[in-house]
C-alpha positions as CSV (number, residue, x, y, z in Angstrom):
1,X,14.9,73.3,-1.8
2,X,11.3,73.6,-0.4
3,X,8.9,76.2,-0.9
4,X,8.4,76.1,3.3
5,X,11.9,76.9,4.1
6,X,13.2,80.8,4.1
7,X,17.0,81.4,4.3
8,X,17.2,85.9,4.7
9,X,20.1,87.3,5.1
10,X,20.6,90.4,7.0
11,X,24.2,91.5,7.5
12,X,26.0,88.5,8.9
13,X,22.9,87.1,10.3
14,X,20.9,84.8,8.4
15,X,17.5,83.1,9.0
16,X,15.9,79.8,8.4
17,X,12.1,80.3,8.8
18,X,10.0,77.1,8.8
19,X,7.1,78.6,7.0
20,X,4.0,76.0,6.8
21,X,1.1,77.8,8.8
22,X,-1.4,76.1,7.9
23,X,0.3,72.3,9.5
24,X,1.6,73.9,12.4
25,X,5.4,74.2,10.6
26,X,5.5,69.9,10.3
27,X,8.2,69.1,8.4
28,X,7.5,67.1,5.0
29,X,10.3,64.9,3.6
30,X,10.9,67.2,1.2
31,X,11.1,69.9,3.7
32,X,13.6,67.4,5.7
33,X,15.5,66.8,2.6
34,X,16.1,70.8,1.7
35,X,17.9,71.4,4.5
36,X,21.5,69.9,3.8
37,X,21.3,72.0,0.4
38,X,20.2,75.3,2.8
39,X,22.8,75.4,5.4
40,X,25.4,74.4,2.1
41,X,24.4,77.7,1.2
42,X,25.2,79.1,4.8
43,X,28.3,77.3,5.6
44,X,30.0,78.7,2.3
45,X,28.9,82.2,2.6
46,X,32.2,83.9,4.7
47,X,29.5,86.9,5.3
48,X,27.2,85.1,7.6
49,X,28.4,84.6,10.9
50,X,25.1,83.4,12.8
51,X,22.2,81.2,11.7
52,X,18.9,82.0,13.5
53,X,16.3,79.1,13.0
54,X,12.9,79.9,13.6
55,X,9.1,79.5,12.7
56,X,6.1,81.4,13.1
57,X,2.8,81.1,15.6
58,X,5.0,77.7,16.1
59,X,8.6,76.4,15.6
60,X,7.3,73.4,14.7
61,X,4.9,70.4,15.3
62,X,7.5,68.2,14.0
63,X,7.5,65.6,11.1
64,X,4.6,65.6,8.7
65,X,2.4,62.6,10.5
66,X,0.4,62.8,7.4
67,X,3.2,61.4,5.1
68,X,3.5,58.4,7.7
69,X,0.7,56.2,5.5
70,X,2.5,57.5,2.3
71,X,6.2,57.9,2.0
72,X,6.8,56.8,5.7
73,X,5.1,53.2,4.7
74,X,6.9,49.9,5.9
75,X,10.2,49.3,6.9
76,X,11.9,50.6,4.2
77,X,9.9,53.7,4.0
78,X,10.4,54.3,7.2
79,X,14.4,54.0,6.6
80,X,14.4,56.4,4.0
81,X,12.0,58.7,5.7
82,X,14.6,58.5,8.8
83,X,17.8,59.2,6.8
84,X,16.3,62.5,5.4
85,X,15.3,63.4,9.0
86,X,18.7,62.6,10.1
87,X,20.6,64.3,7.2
88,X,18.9,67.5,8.0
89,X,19.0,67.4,12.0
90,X,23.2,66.9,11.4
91,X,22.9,69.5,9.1
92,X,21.9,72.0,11.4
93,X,24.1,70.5,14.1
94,X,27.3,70.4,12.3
95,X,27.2,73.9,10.4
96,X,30.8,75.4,11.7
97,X,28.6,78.4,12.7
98,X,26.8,79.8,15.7
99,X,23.2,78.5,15.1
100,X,20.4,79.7,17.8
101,X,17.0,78.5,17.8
102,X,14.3,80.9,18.7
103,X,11.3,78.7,19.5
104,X,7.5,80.1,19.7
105,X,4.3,77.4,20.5
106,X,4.5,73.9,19.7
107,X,8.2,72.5,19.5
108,X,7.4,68.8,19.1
109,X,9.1,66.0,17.8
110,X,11.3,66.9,15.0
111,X,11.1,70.4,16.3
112,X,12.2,69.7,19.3
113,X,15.3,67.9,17.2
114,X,16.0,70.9,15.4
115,X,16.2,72.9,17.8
116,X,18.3,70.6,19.9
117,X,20.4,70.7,17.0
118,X,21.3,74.4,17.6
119,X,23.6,75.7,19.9
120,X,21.6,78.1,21.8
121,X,17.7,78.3,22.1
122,X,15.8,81.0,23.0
123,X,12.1,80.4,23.9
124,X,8.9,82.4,24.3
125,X,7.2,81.7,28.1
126,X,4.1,80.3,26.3
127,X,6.2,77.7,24.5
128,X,5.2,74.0,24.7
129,X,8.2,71.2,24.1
130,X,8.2,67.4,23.1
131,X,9.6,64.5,22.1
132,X,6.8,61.5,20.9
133,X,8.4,58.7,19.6
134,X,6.9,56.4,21.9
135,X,3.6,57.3,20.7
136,X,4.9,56.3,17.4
137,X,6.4,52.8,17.6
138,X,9.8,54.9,16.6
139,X,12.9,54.6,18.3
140,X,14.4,57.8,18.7
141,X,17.7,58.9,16.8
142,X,20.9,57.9,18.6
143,X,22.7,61.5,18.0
144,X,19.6,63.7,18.4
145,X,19.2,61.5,22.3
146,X,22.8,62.1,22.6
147,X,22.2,65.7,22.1
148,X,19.0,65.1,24.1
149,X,21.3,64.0,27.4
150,X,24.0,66.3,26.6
151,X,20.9,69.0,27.6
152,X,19.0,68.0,30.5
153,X,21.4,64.8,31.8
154,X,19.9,61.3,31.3
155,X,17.1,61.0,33.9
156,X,15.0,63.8,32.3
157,X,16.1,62.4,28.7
158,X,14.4,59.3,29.8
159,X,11.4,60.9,31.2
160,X,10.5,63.0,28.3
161,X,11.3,60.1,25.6
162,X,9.5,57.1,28.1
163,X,6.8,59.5,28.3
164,X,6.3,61.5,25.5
165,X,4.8,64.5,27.5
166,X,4.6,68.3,26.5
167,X,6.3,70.3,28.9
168,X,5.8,73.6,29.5
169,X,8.8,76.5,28.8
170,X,9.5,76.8,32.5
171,X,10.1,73.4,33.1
172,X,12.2,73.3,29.7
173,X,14.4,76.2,30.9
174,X,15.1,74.6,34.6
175,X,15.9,71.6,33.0
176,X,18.7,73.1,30.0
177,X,16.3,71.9,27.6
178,X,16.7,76.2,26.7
179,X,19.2,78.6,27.3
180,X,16.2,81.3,28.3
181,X,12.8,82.4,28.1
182,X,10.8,85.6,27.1
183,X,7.3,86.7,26.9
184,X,6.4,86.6,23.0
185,X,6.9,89.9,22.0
186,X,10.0,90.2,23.3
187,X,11.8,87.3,22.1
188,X,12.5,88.4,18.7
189,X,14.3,91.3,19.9
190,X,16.7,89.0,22.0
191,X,17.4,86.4,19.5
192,X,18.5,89.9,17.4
193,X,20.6,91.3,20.2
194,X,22.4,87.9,21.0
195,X,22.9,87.2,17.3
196,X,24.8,90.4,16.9
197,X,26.5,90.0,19.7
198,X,27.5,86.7,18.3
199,X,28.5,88.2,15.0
200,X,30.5,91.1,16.4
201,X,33.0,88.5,18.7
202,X,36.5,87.1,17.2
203,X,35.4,84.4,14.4
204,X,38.4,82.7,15.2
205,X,37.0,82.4,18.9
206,X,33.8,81.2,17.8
207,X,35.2,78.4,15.6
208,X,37.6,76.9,18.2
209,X,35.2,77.2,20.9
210,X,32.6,75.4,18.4
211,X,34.8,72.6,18.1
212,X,36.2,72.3,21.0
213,X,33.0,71.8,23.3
214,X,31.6,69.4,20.3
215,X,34.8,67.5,21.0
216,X,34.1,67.6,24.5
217,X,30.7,66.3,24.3
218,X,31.9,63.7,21.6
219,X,34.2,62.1,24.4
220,X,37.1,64.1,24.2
221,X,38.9,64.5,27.7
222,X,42.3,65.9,27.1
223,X,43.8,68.1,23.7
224,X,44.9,67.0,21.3
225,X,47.3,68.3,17.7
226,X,44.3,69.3,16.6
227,X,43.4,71.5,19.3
228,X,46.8,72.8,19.6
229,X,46.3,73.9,15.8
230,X,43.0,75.9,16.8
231,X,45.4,77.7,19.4
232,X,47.7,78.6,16.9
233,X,45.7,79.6,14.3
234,X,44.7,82.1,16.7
235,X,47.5,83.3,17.7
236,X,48.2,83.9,14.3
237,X,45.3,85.4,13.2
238,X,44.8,88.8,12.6
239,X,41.5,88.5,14.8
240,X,44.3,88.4,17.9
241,X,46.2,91.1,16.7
242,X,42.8,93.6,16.6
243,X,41.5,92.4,19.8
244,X,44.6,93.3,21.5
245,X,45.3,96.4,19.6
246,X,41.7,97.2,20.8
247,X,42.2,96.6,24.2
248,X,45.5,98.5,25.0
249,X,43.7,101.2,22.9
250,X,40.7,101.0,25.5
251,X,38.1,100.9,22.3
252,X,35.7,98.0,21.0
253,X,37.4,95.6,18.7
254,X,36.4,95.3,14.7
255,X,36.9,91.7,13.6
């Protein structure tokens, strides 16, 4: 675990706060490294339904450039230093849960990877977005530019990684690189409102529609036994049996 990281838990929402004020919320290796072990703890809680991830004045400047003369050093350095960035971007990405990203100042970088790694992302209008490994000799993940694509198609995924540009939160939201925007003070209150929301559908729903699109986006054209399983499980479930009840009854559903 890491003394930066913050998993809360209220009702079926939790929180991940990247809490490092003082470097703009860079991640460190070790902070990289907690986050397998973190959303472990999230994944196998049944009462969370919805992860929010989120930092402070920032999301996050990205990785730790300090560390890049120290544990980053050489080749293999660098390898390691990659796998623990990787580990904890497929972390976030593959937790079986609704995960939304609300984004505030500088999302650079591995903050920008983070919160690609979410599902939805909710942005403040004064938020500034990144991606720099061309400033860094790195070449950029392949699944966090597939994810990259998957957002804002491959001509602006090449402009922002050729360039390594800050863009401003407009320009993020036309492109898909965010679902919306909101002036500061009122983002907190939407990322609540949309995580409830989230919480209070069919869980069932939610996890077929999860895996579904991811198999979509993986290359998946048609359905196959697996998906037909997903359709019967709800069918089965007693998720389907409440929301009908609920709506012949003409009343909200409690799943």
């Amino acid at each position: 675990m890491s003394e930066h990281l913050i998993l809360d838990t209220a009702g079926p929402v939790a929180t991940l706060t990247i809490d490092r004020p003082a470097k703009r919320n860079a991640m460190s290796y070790d902070m990289w490294s907690a986050l397998p072990s973190l959303l472990d703890l999230v994944r196998h809680d049944d009462e969370i339904r919805v992860l929010v991830l989120r930092g402070g004045e920032h999301f996050s400047a990205g990785a730790d450039i300090g560390e890049f003369s120290t544990l980053r050093k050489g080749a293999d350095g660098a390898a390691r230093y990659g796998e623990a960035v990787h580990n904890g971007e497929r972390a976030i990405a593959t937790l079986g849960k609704p995960t939304i990203a609300a984004i505030s100042g500088f999302c650079i970088g591995g903050g920008c990877e983070m919160a690609l790694a979410c599902d939805i992302r909710i942005a403040e209008a004064g938020a500034r977005f990144g991606i720099t490994p061309a400033k860094l000799g790195i070449v950029y993940n392949f699944t966090s530019t597939k994810r990259l694509v998957e957002a804002v198609g491959p001509s602006w995924a090449k402009q922002i990684l050729f360039s390594g540009e800050i863009i401003d939160a407009s320009t993020a939201l036309r492109i898909g690189l965010v679902n919306e925007i909101h002036e500061a003070e009122a983002v907190d209150a939407r990322v609540r409102e949309l995580a409830m929301t989230i919480a209070s559908r069919a869980q069932v729903s939610l996890r077929g529609a999860k895996t579904i699109v991811t198999g979509i986006t993986d290359g998946m054209h048609e359905e196959d036994e697996a998906v037909r399983a997903l359709y019967d499980e709800a069918v089965h479930s007693a998720e389907y049996a409440e929301g009908v009840a609920a709506f012949l009854e003409k009343r909200a559903p409690r799943f």
